[in-house]
C-alpha positions as CSV (number, residue, x, y, z in Angstrom):
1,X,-15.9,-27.0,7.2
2,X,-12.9,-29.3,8.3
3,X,-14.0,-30.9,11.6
4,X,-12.1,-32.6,14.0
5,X,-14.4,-34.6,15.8
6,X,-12.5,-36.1,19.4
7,X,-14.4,-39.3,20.6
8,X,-16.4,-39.4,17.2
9,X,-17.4,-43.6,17.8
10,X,-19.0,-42.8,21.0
11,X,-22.4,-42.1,21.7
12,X,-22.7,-38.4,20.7
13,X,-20.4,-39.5,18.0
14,X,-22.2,-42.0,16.1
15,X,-24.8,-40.2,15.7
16,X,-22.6,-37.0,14.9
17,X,-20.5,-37.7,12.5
18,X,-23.6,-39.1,9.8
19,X,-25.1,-35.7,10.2
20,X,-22.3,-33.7,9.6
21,X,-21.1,-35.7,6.5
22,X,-24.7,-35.1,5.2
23,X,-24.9,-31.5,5.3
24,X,-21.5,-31.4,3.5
25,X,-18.6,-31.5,5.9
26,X,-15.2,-33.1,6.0
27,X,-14.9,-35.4,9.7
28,X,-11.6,-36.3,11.0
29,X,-13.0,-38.7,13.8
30,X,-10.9,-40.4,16.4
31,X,-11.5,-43.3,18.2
32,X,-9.2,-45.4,20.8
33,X,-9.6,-48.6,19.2
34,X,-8.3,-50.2,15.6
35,X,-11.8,-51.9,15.8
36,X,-14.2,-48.9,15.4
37,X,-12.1,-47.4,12.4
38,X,-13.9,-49.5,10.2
39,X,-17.2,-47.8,11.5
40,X,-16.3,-44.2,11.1
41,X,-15.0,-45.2,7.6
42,X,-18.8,-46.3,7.0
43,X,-20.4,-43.4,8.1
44,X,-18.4,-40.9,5.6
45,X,-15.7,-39.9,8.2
46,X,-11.5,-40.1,7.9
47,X,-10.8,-42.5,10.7
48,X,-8.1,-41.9,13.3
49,X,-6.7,-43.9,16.2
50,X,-5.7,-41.4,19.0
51,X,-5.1,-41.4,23.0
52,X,-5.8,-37.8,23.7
53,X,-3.9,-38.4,26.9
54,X,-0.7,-38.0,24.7
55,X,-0.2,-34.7,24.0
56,X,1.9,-35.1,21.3
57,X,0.3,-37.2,19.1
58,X,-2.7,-35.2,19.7
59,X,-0.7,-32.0,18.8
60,X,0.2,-33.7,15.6
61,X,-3.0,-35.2,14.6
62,X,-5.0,-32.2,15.1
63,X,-2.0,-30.4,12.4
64,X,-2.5,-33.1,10.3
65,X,-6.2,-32.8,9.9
66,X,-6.2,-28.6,9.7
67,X,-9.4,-28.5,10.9
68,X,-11.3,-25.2,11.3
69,X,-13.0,-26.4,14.3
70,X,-12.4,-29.1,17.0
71,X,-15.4,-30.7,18.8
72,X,-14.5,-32.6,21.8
73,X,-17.0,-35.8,22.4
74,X,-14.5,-37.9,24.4
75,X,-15.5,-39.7,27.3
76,X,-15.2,-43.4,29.2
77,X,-18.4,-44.0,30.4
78,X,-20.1,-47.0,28.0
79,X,-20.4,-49.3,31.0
80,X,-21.6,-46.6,33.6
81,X,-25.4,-47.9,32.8
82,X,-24.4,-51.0,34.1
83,X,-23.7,-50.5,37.7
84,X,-22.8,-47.0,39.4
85,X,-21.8,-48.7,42.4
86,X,-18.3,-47.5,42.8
87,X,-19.1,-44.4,41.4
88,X,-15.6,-42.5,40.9
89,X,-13.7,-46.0,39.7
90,X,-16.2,-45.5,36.9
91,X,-15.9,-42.1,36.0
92,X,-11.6,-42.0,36.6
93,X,-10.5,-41.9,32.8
94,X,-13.6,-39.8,31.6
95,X,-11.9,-37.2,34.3
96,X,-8.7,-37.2,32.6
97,X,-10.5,-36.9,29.1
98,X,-12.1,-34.1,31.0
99,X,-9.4,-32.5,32.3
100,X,-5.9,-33.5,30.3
101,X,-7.9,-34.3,27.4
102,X,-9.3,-31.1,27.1
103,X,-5.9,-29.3,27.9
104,X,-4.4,-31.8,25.1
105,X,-6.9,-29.9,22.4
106,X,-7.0,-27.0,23.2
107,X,-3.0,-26.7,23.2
108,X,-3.3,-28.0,19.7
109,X,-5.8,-25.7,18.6
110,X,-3.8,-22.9,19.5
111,X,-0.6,-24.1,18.2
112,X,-2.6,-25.4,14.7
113,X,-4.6,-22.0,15.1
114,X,-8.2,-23.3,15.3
115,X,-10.3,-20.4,16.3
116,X,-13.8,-23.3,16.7
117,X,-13.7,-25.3,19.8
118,X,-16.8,-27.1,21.0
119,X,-16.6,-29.0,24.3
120,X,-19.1,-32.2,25.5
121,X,-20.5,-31.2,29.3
122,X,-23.1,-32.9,31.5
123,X,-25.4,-30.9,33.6
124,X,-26.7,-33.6,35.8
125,X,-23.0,-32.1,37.3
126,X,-24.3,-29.0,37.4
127,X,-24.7,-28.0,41.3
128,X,-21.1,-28.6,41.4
129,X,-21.2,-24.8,39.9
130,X,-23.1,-24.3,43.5
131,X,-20.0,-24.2,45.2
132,X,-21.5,-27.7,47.6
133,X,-18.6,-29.2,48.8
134,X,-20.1,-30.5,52.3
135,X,-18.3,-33.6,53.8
136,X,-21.3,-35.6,53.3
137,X,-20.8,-35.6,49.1
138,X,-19.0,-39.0,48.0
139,X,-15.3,-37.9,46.6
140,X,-16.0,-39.7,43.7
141,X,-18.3,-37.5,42.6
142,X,-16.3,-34.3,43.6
143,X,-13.6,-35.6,41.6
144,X,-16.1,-35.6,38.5
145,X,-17.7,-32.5,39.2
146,X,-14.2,-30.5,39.5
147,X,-13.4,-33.0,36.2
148,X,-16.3,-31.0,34.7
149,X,-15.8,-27.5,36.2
150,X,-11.8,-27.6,34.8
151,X,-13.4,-28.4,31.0
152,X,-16.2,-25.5,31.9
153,X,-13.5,-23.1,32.8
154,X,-10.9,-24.1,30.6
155,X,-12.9,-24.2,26.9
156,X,-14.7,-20.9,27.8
157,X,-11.4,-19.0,28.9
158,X,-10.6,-20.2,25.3
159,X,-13.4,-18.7,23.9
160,X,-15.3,-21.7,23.4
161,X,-18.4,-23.4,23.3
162,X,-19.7,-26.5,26.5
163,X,-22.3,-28.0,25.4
164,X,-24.1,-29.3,29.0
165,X,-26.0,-32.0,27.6
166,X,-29.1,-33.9,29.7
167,X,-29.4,-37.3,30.3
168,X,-29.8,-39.1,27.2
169,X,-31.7,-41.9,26.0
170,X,-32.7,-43.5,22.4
171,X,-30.4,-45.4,20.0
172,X,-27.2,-46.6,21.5
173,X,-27.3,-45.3,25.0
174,X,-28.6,-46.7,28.4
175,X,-31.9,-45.5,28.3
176,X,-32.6,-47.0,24.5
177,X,-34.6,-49.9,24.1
178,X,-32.2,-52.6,24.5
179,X,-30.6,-50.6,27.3
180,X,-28.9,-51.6,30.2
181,X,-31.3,-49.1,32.4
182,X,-33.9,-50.3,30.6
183,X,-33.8,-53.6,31.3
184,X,-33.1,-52.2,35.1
185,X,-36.6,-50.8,34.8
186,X,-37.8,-53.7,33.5
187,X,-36.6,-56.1,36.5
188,X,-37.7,-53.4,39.1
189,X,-33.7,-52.4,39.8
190,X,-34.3,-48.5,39.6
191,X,-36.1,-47.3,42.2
192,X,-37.3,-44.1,43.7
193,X,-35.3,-42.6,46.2
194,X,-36.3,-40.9,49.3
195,X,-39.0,-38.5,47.9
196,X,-38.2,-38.7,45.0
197,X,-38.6,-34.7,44.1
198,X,-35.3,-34.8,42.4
199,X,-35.5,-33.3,39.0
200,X,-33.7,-34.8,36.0
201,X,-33.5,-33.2,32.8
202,X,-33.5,-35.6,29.4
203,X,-32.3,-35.1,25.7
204,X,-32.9,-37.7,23.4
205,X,-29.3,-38.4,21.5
206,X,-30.0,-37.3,18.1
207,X,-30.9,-33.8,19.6
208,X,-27.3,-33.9,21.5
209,X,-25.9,-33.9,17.6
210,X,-28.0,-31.4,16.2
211,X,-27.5,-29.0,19.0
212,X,-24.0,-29.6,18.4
213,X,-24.0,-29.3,14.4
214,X,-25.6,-25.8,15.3
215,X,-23.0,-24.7,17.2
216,X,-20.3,-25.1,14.2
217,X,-20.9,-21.1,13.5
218,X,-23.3,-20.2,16.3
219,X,-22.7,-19.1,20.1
220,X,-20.5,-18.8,23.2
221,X,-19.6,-20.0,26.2
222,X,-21.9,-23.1,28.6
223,X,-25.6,-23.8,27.1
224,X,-27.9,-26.4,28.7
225,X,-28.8,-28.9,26.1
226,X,-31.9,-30.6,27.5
227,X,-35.6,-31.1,26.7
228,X,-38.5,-28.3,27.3
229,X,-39.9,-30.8,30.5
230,X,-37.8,-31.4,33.7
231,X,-38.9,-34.6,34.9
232,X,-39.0,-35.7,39.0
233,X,-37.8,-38.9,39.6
234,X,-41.0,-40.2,41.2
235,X,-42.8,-38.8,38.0
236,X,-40.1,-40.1,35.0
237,X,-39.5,-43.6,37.0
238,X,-43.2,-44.7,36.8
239,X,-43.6,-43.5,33.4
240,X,-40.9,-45.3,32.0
241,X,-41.6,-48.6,33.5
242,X,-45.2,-48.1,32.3
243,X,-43.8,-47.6,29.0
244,X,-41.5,-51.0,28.9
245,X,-44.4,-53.0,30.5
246,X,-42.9,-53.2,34.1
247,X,-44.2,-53.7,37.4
248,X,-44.3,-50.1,39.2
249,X,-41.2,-49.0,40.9
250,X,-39.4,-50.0,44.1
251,X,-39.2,-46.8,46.8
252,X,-36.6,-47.0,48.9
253,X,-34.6,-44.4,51.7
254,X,-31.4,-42.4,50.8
255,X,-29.9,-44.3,53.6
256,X,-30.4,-47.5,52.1
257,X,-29.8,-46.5,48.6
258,X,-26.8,-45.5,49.6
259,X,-25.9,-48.8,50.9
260,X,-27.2,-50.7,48.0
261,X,-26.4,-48.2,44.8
262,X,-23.0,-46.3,46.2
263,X,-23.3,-42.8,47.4
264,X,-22.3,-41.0,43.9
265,X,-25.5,-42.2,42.8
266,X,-27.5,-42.2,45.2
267,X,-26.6,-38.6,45.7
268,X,-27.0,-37.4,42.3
269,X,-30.2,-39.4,41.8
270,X,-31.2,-37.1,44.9
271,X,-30.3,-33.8,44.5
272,X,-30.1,-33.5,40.2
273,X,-31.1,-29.7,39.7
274,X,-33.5,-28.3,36.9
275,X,-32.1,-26.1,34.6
276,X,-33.2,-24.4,31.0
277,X,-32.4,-24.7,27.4
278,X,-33.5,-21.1,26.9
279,X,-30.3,-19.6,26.3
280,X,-29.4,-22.6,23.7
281,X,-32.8,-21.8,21.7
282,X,-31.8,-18.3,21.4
283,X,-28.0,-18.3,20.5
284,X,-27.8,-21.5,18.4
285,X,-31.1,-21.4,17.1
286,X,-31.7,-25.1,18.3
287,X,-34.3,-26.9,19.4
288,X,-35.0,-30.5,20.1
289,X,-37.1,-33.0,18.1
290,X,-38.4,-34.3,21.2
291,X,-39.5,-31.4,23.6
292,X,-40.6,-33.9,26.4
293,X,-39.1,-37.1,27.8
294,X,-42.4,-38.4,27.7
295,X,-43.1,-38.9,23.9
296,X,-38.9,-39.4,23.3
297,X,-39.7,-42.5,25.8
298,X,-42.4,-43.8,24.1
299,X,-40.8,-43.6,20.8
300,X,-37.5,-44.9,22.0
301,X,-38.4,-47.5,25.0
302,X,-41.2,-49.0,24.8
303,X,-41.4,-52.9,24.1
């Protein structure tokens, strides 16, 4: 198949675009900068350099490519790890990849008629979809949760695929083993908030890209692409700084993690729901390589 891949030098991307040269298709993948061109021409893919805030040149990119399926993969968020302290400043362009991003492709799939389209979500986000808009949640996070419900209701009205990936960790992401929450753990800078019952749900990268390789021909709609284990902070915190050789973690009160981490993450890191990759094993025929966070961190983290 002809895939254009939107965002193909970030995370998801890098890891992507190898696999989908090796099981033998052509890659269109864009990137923002002249610099990363050079890397996407190394891992088998036709480089372009697009803003997909410009509709126009994404309408005329996406012709040019005649792809038979668009996967978007863009988003802003490669210094998030370093400090969610002002929450919303952080996640500001990766809502407008989100929301006129998404718009941007999907008006050029209909105008090139692409009948694939295969969307990046996030369902840490997900009790957004709970309809929780109390005056105690931090607008920067409503602004990325109705970011996130736009692309949700947008790609599916479309007939297309979201892909609600977990939290990830491994090579070239936050939670790797040279990153920047991983040295958090290491200096005692994550801590447990209030009870720490909050559930997270992990996927290790390289199962992001095959979950998103078998969606190319299979499924509909919003899957959750997350491991088999939902992890609570209090139990995934310990482990992991167990696993990079740290001192145990820190426990400190919402109120004062509010204070010292910003409310958007403060609240998320409190009230993260579970949710299930059931549907995504049965439709795309998908499973990951790493059922539990707790071998994925041991493989991926540990010193």
């Amino acid at each position: 198949m002809r895939v254009f891949l939107a965002g193909a030098s970030g995370a998801v991307g890098r890891r992507l675009v190898p696999l989908l040269v090796s099981t033998g298709h052509h890659v269109v993948g864009t990137t923002t900068t002249a610099a990363k061109r050079q890397m996407l021409d190394g891992f088998g893919a036709e480089p372009v350099q697009l803003d997909l805030l410009d509709g126009s040149a994404t309408r005329r990119a996406v012709a040019d490519a005649k792809p038979d399926v668009i996967i978007h993969q863009a988003t802003a968020l490669a210094d998030m790890g370093k400090s969610m302290r002002n929450f919303g400043k952080g996640f500001a362009v990766t809502n407008q990849l989100r929301t006129t991003g998404t718009r941007n492709l999907l008006d050029a799939a209909a105008a090139s008629g692409v009948q694939r389209f295969i969307a990046q979500g996030f369902c840490g986000l997900a009790f957004a979809r709970a309809e929780r808009v109390g005056s105690d949640v931090p607008a920067g996070l409503v602004a990325a949760r109705e970011a996130m419900r736009e692309l949700d209701e947008s790609v599916i009205a479309n007939g297309g695929v979201v892909l609600s990936y977990g939290g990830f960790y491994g090579p070239g992401t936050s939670l790797g083993r040279d990153g920047e929450q991983t040295a958090m753990v290491r200096k005692r800078l994550l801590p447990i908030i209030g009870s720490g019952a909050s559930i997270f749900q992990f996927l290790h990268i390289d199962d992001a890209a095959t979950a998103t390789l078998a969606a190319l021909t299979r499924g509909a709609g919003r899957y959750d692409i997350v491991d088999d284990e939902p992890a609570t902070v209090r139990e995934f915190v310990p482990y992991m700084a167990s696993v990079v050789g740290a001192k145990p973690p820190r426990h400190l009160p919402v109120w004062l993690a509010k204070v010292v981490a910003g409310d958007g993450a403060a609240t998320m890191i409190v009230e993260a729901p579970a949710t299930s990759n059931a549907r995504a094993k049965a439709d795309l025929n998908w499973k990951p390589s790493y059922p539990s966070w707790r071998t994925g961190f041991k493989a991926e983290c540990a010193s």
